[in-house]
N, C-alpha and C positions, 0 to 999 in steps of 0.2 A: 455465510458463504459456503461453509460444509456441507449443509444440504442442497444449497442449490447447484454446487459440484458432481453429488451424488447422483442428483434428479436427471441433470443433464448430460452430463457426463461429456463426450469432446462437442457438444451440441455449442458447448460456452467458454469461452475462455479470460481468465481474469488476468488484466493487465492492471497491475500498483503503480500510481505515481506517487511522490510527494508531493505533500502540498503542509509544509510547519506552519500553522498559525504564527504571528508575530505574537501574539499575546503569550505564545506557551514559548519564552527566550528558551528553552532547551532542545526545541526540536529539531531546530538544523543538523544540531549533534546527534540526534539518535538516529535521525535521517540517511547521516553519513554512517553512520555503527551500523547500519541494517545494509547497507552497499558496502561495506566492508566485510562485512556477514556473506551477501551472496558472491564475493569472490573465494570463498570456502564451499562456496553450496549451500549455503546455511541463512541463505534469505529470512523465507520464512519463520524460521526458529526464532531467528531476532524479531522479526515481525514482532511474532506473537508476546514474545515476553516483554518488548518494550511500551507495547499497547495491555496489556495485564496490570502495568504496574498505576497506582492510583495517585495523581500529582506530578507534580514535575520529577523529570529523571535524570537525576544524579548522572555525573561521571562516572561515580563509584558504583551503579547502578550498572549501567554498560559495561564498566569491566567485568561484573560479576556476571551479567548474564551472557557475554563473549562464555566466560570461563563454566560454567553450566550448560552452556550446550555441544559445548567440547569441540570451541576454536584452536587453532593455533594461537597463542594469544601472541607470541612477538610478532607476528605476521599480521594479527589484526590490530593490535598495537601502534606499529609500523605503517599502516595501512591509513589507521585513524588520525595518526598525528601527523601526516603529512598530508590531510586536506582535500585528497585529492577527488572529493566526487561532492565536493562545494557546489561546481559546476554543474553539476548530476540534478540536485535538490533543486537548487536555482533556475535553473532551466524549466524542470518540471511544473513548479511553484508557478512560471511565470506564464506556462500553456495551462495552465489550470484559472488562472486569472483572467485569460482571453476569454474563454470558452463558459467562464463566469460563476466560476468556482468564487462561494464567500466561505463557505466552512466546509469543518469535518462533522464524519464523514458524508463525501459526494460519489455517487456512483453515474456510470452512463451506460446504458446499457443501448448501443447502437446509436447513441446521438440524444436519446432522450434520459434528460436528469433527474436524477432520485436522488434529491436530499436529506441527509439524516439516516438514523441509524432504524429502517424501515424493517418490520418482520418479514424474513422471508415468500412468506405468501405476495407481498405486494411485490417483492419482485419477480417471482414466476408470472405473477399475471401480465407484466412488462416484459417477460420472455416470452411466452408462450404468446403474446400479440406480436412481436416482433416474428418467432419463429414460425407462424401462420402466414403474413405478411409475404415472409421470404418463399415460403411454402407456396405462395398466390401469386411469384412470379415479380414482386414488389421490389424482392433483393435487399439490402442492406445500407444504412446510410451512410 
């Protein structure tokens, strides 16, 4: 996603949803920990560390990496134990489902799905046909 940030720069913009596997019982939580994270500013930070980690992620996992990216931790704490963006994931989870999301990771790049964790080449070439497209007057879907 770095590079293809780099390449395009405001040309593209990447919107995250959730989408927890049921098979991976820990996701909803770290779901919630990474929306707890961006009411700090600190989205991505969590993002990142909680998708680094290899296997299912601990509770103790999320506290540590709150505290390594230098949250408030009572406020993310507070945040996390009170549940409050269940609603958040869920929702998201279940527009992901319409639209025919079965796994991770799924990307859309204007309406067209890229499954899997695809090298960046194939998705410039799904930009760069989309941003010609819009460029021909075609617009966006």
């Amino acid at each position: 996603m770095e590079k293809l940030q780099e390449k395009y720069g405001d040309k593209v913009r990447v919107v995250f949803r959730d989408y927890p596997l049921v098979s991976h019982r820990t996701a909803p939580r770290a779901a919630e920990a990474a929306h707890c994270a961006d009411e700090q500013a600190m989205f991505w930070e969590m993002h990142d560390r909680l998708f680094s980690k290899t296997g299912p992620v601990a509770e103790a996992d999320i506290r540590k990496y709150a505290s390594d990216i230098g949250l408030d931790l009572p406020k993310f704490s507070a945040c996390l134990d009170s549940g409050k963006h269940t609603q958040t994931w869920k929702d998201a989870q279940a527009d992901g489902a319409k639209a025919g999301v079965g796994s991770t990771p799924t990307f859309f790049v204007n309406g067209r799905m890229v499954v899997g964790a695809a090298p960046s080449e194939a998705f410039a070439a799904v930009i760069d046909e989309e941003l010609e497209r819009a460029a021909a007057g075609g617009g966006t879907r």
